[in-house]
PAGU-437539 format. One record per residue (C-alpha): x, y, z; residue in three letters. Coordinates in nm, 3 decimals, padded with zeros to 5 digits, m for minus. Layout:
BEGIN
<atom <X, Y, Z>, "ala"> ...
// end
This chain:
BEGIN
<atom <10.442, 10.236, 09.021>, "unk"> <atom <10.371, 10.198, 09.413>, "unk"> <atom <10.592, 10.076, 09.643>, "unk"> <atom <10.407, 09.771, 09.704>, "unk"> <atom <10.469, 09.672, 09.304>, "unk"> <atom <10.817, 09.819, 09.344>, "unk"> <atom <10.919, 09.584, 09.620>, "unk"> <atom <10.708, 09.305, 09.445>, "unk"> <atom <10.489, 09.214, 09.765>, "unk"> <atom <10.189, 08.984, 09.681>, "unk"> <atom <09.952, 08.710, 09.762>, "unk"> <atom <09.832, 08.842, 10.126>, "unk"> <atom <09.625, 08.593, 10.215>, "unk"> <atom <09.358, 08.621, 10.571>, "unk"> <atom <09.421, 08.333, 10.752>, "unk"> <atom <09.249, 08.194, 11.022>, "unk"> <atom <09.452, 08.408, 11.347>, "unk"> <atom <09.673, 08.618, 11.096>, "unk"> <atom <09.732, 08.674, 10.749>, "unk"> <atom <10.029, 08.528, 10.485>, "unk"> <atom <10.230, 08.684, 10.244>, "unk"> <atom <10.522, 08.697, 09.985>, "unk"> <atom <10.824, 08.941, 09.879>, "unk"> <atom <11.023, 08.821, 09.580>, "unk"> <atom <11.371, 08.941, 09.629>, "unk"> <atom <11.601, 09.073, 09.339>, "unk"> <atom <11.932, 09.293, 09.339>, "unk"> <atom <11.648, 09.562, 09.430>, "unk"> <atom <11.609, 09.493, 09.833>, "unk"> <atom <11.988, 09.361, 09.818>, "unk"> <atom <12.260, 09.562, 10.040>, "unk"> <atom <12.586, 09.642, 09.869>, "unk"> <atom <12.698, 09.300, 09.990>, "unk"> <atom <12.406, 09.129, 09.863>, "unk"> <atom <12.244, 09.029, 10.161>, "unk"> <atom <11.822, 09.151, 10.216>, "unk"> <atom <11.838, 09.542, 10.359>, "unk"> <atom <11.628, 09.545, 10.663>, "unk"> <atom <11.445, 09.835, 10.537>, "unk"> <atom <11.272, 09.649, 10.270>, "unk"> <atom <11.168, 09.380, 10.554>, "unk"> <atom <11.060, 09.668, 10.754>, "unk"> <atom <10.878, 09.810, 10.443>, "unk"> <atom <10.737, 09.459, 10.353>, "unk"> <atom <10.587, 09.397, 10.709>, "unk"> <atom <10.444, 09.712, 10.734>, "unk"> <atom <10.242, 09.716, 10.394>, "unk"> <atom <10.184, 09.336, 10.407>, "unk"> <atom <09.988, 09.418, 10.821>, "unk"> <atom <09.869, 09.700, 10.647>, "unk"> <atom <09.659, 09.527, 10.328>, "unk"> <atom <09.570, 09.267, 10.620>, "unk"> <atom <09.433, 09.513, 10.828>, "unk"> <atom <09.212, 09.669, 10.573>, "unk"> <atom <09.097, 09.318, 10.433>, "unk"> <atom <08.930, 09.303, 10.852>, "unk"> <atom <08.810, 09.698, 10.851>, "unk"> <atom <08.457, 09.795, 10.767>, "unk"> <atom <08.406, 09.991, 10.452>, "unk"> <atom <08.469, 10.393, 10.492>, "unk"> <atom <08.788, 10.298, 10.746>, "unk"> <atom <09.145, 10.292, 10.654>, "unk"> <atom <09.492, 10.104, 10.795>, "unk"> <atom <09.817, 10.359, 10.830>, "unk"> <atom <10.122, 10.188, 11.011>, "unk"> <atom <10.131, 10.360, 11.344>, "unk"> <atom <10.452, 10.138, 11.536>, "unk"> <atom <10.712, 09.909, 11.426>, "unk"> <atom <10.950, 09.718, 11.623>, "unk"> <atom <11.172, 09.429, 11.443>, "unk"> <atom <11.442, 09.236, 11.566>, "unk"> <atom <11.660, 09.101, 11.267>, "unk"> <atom <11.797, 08.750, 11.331>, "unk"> <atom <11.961, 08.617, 11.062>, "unk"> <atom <12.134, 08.749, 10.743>, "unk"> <atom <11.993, 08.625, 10.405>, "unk"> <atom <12.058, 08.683, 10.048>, "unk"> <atom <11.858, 08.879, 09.833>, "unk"> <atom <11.768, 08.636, 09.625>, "unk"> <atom <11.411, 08.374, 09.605>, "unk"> <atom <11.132, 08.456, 09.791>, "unk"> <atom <11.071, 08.612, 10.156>, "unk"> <atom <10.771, 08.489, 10.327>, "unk"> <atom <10.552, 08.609, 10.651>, "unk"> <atom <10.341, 08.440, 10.823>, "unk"> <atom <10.116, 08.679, 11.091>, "unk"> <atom <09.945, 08.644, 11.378>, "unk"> <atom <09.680, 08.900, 11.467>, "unk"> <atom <09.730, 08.936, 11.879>, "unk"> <atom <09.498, 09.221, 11.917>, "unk"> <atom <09.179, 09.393, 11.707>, "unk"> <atom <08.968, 09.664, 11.801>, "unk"> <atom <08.791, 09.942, 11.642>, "unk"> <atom <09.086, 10.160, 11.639>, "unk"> <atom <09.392, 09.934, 11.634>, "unk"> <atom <09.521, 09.595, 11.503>, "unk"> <atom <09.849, 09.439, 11.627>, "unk"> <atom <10.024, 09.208, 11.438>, "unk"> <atom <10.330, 08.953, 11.527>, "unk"> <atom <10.520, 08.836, 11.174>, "unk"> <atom <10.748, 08.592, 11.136>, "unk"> <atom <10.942, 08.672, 10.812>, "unk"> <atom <11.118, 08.341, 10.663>, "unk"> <atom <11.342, 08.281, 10.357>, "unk"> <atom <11.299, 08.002, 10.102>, "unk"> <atom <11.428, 07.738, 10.316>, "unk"> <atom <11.221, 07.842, 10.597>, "unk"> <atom <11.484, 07.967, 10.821>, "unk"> <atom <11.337, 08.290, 11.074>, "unk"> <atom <11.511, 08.576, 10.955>, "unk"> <atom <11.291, 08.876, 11.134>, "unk"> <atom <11.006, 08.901, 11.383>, "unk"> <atom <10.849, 09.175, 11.365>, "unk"> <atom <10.549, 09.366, 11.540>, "unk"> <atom <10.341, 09.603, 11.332>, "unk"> <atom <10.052, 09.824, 11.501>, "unk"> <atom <09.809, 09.953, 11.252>, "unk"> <atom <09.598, 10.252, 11.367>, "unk"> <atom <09.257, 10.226, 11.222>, "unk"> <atom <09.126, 10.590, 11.052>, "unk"> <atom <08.814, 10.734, 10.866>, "unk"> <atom <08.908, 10.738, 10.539>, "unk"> 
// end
């Protein structure tokens, strides 16, 4: 089982600046207290640019995360489903750069997050 089916990330989506996505939450990405951990929103933003990044890439390249900065703005349960919505500031041959909103079921910003994807041979 990868992480991606381990932290139950799905339906990344191209859209037409950015890319969507989906996390259901369980007692999995839960702190002790219940509330989301930040790491799985870190993790979730970081696989969710990187499947973007390789749905843009030309066959025989590859997207590895190569910087993440996130600033965590509001506490939410672990519990429904977590949702980002991207925007793809900058593409070239070697690197993508992606700004994600990450929202809980009631649409409420809980992260933004910048992911920059270095772009290798495979």
């Amino acid at each position: 089982m990868t992480l991606i089916d381990q932290l139950q990330i799905s339906n990344v989506q191209l859209t037409k600046n950015g890319f969507t996505a989906q996390m259901q939450l369980s007692f999995f990405h839960a702190q002790p207290q219940g509330y989301l951990n930040g790491g799985a929103t870190l993790a979730f933003a970081e696989i969710a640019s990187g499947m973007a990044s390789n749905l843009l890439i030309e066959k025989g390249f590859f997207a590895v995360g190569k910087a993440i900065h996130a600033n965590h703005l509001a506490p939410t349960k672990a519990s429904g489903i977590l949702k980002a919505q991207a925007i793809l500031l900058h593409k070239s041959p070697h690197n993508h750069l992606w700004e994600l909103s990450i929202l809980n079921d009631q649409n409420k910003l809980i992260s933004k997050i910048t992911v920059e994807n270095a772009i290798i041979k495979n």
